[in-house]
N, C-alpha and C positions, 0 to 999 in steps of 0.2 A: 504494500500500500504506500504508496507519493501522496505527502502532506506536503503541500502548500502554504506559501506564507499568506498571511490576510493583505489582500491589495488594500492601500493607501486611501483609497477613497472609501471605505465601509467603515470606515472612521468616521470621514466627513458627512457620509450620508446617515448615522445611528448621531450624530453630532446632530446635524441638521435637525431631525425628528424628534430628539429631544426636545432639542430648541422649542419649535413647533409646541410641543406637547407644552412647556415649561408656559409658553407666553399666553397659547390656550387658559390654563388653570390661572394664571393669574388676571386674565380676564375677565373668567368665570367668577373667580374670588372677589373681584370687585362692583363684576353686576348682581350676584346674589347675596352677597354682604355674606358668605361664609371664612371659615377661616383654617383652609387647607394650603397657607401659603408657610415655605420653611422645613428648615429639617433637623428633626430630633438630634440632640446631642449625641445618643444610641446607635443612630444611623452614620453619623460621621466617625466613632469608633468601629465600629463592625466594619465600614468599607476599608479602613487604616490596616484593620487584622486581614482580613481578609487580602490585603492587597502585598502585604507584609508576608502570611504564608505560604501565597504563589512563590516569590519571589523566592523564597526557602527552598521550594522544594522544586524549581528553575536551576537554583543554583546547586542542588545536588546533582540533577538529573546533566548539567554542564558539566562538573567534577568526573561524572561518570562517562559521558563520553569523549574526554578530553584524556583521562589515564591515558596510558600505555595501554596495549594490548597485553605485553608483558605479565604487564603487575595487576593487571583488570580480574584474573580470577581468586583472589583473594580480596576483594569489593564487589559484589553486587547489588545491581537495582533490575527490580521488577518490569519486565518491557510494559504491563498494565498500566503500573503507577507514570511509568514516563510520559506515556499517552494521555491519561488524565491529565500529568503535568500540563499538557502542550495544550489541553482540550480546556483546562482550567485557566490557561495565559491566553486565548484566542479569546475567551467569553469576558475574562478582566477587562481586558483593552474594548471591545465592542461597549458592555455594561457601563465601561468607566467614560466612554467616547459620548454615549445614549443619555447616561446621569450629567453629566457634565454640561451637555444642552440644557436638561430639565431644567437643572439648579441657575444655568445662567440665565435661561430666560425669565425664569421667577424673580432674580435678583435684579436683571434689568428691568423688566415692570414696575420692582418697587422702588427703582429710582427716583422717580416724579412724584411718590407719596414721602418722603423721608420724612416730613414731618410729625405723620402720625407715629406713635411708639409701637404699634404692629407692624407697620410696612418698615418701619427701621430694624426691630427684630428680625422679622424675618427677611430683608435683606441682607443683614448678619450673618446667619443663618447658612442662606442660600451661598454667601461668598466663600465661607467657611468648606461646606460641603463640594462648591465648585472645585474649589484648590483638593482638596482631599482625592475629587474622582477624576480631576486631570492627573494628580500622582498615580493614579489605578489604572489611569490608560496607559501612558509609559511604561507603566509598572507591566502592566500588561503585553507591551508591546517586546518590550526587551528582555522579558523571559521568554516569549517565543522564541526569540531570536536562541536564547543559549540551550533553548531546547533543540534547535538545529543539529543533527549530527555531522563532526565534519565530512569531509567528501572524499576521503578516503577509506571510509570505513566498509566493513561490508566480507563475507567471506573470500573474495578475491585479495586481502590488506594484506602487503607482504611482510606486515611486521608479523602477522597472526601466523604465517606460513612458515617464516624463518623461529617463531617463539615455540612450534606446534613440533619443528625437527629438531627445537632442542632437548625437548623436555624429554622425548623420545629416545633421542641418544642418551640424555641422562637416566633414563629407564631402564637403558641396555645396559649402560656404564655398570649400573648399580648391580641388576641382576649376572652380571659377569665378574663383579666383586668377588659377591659371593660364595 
């Protein structure tokens, strides 16, 4: 299976629709005098962790294929878990691309009202959470990346080929010690 990196523009377009979505609700919020504008203190910890343990477990799944072949059988990672890895960095950067509209066009809406203590709140709020899920997109964006395996890897790798005759001669070695 050929994974693909996320083209460039699924950025700008989950960005886009945010947006959209963000200035929608603040609209709403303002024609029906409700008060869905802003984002929980909860919510901007949880996107922090959560953009934080991608990043963890990106930078293992980097570690691992970056070893040596060599030295690689005495470290293993799960090909499952790396896949999630990559399936987990693909959905951060989109999520973080998508929220990051939301939140900006909610805080640009409440631009114009600053003076009331709700639209400044949540203004607040929204700029706070903004910064948080642009960190999530990158975040996102650049554990893909170290989820990449290099391009030389693969059973044709002639370190795996020359590491595979030695361990083998060390096998023989050993058993003709004896």
């Amino acid at each position: 299976m050929k994974v693909r990196r996320t083209p460039w523009w699924y950025y700008l377009v989950a960005l886009i629709i945010g947006l959209t979505g963000g200035v929608g609700l603040a609209m709403l919020d303002e024609r029906m005098a409700t008060s869905l504008l802003g984002a929980p203190w909860f919510v901007d910890v949880v996107l922090m962790a959560m953009g934080i343990a991608v990043l963890a477990l990106a930078l293992q799944v980097h570690a691992y294929a970056n070893t040596d072949p060599v030295k690689r059988p005495h470290a293993f990672i799960n090909p499952q878990r790396a896949m999630i890895t990559l399936v987990l960095a693909k959905a951060l950067g989109l999520a973080g691309a998508a929220l990051a509209g939301w939140y900006g066009g909610q805080a640009l809406m409440c631009l114009t009202h600053l003076e009331a203590s709700y639209y400044y709140d949540a203004a607040v709020e929204c700029a706070i959470a903004l910064v948080i899920c642009i960190i999530d997109m990158v975040i996102g964006i650049v554990s893909e990346g170290l989820c990449q395996l290099p391009p030389d890897e693969g059973a044709e790798n002639p370190k795996l080929k020359r590491a595979e005759r030695r361990r083998r001669l060390q096998q023989a070695a050993a058993k003709t010690a004896k």
